[in-house]
N, C-alpha and C positions, 0 to 999 in steps of 0.2 A: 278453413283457410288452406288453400293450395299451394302446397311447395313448390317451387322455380327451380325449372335447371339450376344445378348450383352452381356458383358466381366462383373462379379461379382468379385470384387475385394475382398483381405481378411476385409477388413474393413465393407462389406456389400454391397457397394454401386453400383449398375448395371450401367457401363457406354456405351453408344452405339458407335458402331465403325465402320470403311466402310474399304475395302482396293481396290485398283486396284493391279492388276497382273504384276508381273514381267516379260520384254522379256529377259531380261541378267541378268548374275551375278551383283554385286553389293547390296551395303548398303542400307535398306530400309529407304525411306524419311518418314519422321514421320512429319504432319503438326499439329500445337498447334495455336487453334485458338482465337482470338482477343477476349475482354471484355465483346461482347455482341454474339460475334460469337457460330457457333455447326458443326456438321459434315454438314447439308444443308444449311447453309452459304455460305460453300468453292463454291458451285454450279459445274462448270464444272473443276473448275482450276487441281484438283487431278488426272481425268482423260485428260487433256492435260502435264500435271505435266510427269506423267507415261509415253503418247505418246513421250516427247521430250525428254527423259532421257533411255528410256527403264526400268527404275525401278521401283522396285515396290512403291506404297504408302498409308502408312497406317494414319487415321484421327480418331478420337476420338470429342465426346462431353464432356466437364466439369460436373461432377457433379453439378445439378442446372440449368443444359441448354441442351437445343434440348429433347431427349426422356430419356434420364438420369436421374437418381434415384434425386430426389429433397433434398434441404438439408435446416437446421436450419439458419433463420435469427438471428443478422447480421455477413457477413461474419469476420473472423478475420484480422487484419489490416496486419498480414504479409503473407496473402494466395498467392502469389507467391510462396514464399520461400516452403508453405506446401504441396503447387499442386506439387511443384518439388522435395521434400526432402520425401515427404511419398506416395504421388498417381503417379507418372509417371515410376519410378521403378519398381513397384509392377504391373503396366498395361503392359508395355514391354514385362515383365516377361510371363504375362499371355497371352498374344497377341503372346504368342511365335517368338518376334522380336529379332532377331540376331544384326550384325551390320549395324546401320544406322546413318541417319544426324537428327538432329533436325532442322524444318523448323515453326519457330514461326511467328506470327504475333501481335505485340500491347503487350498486356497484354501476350497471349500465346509465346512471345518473351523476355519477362521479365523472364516466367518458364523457359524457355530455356538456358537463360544465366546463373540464378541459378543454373538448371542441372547440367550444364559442370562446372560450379565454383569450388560447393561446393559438389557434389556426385563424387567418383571415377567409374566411369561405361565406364569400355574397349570399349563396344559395340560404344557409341559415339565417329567417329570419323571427323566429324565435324559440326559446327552448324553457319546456317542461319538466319539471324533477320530482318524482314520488319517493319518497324515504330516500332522500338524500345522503352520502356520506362525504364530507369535507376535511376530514380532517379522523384520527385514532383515536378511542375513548376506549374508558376502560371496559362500558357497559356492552361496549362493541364486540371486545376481545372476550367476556366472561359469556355471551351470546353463543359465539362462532366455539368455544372451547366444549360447550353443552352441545351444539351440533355438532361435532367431530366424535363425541361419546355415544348420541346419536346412529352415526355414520355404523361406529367398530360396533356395536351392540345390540341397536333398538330398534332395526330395521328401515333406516333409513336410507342405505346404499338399493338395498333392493324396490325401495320405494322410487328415487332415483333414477336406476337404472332402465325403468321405462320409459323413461323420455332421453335419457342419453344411451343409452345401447353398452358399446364396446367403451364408449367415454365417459363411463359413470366415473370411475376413478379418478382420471384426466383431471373431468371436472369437480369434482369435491376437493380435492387433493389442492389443485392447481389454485381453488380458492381458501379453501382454511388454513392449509400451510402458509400461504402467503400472508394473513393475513393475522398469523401466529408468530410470524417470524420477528425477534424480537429487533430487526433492524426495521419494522414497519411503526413501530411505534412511534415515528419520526414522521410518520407521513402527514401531509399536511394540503391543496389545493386551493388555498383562501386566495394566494395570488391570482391563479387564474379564472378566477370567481369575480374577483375586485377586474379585472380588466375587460367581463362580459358587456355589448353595447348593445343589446336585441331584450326584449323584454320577454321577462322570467316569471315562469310559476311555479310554486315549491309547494307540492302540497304531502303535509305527513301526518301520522294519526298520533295521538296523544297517548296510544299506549302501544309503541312501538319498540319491542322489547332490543333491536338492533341498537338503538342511537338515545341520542335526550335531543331537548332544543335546540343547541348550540348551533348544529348545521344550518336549520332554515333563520339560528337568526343573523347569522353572516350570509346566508345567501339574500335574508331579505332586506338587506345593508342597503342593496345596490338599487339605486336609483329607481329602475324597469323594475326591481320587481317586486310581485304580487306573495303572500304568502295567505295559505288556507291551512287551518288544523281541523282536526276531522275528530271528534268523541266516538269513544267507545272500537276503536281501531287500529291497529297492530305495524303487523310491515306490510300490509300487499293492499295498498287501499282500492287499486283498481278490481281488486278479487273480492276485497270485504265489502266496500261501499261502492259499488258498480255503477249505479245510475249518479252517483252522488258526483264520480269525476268523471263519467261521460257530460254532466252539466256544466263542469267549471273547465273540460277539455273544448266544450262547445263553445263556450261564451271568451276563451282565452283565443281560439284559431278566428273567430268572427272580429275579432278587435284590431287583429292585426295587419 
């Protein structure tokens, strides 16, 4: 996947972007990537994504991760809500993306549900969530507290730092502090979940050591949407079980 001039937003901030090419018509998949994730994260998935769909798909790094403009510590406790209420709009916008799906992962799944919630934007006409998070669990916080030990000790920052460069810190930092922070424990997105009107897919693995059920069964509340559990599967279903959600990525963009 080939990196795109990077996209300067009005805010300043230069975010890097990749797309693969469309063979058909259709909605561009838009992938929003996980906590510690960037566009060289996704690895091959976007161009099997595009082979199995025909569509096109566009990826993006977060400010503070992968080659992307670096940002002030520490992050703010509702940066979900801000990633999708002021930076995801304004990147589409410039990205010159028409209508698409939203395809989150983790954290980038959190933006996603925010998006569709609480922004009115036509162009979304449905959205995909792999290990969702809705809402602060404790199994979340004893997770991220193991990766931050991780981080300081067990070679994870250097693992890391291959894919984020000068932002490895930025981004580990910018997400386990935040997500440490004992005013986070408060955090909660069931409202703008409950207000989703575009049909939803929530697919998470049954042994995902990030979360429990609780996420997909308030997201599978609503009306649209579709819920998949996946055996023998962790947090990265798209990594673990590859063909398994290129199949239910296929048969969810043909429905809609």
């Amino acid at each position: 996947m080939a990196t795109d001039d990077f996209i300067t937003l009005p805010d300043g901030s230069t975010l890097e972007c990749a797309r693969e090419p469309a063979r058909r018509d259709g909605p561009t998949l838009v992938l929003l990537h996980e906590g510690l994730g960037c566009v060289a994260m996704w690895k091959d998935f976007p161009a099997r994504l595009a082979a199995a769909t025909g569509l096109g798909v566009f990826c993006y790094s977060r400010a503070g991760y992968g080659a992307s403009s670096a940002i002030a510590l520490p992050r703010p406790l509702d940066f979900h809500t801000r990633e999708a209420c002021e930076v995801l709009g304004p990147l589409l916008d410039a990205a010159g993306i028409g209508e698409c799906v939203l395809i989150g992962h983790s954290d980038g799944a959190s933006i996603a549900l925010v998006y569709a919630g609480r922004v009115t934007d036509p162009r979304v006409c449905g959205v995909v969530v792999i290990a969702p998070h809705v809402l602060t669990e404790e199994k979340t916080l004893r997770t991220i507290a193991a990766a931050d030990r991780a981080f300081r000790e067990q070679g994870l920052r250097e693992r890391l730092a291959r894919y984020h460069g000068e932002n490895v810190e930025c981004a580990f930092r910018g997400w386990c502090d935040t997500w440490l922070d004992p005013g986070f424990r408060h955090w909660d997105i069931t409202d703008a979940v409950a207000a989703i009107r575009v049909p939803v897919l929530c697919i998470r693995g049954n042994d995902d050591p990030y979360n429990t059920p609780v996420h997909a069964e308030r997201i599978a509340a609503l009306g649209g949407a579709r819920r998949v559990d996946l055996h023998d599967c962790g947090h990265a279903p798209h990594a673990e079980q590859t063909e398994a959600v290129l199949a239910l990525l296929d048969d969810f963009v043909a429905a809609l």
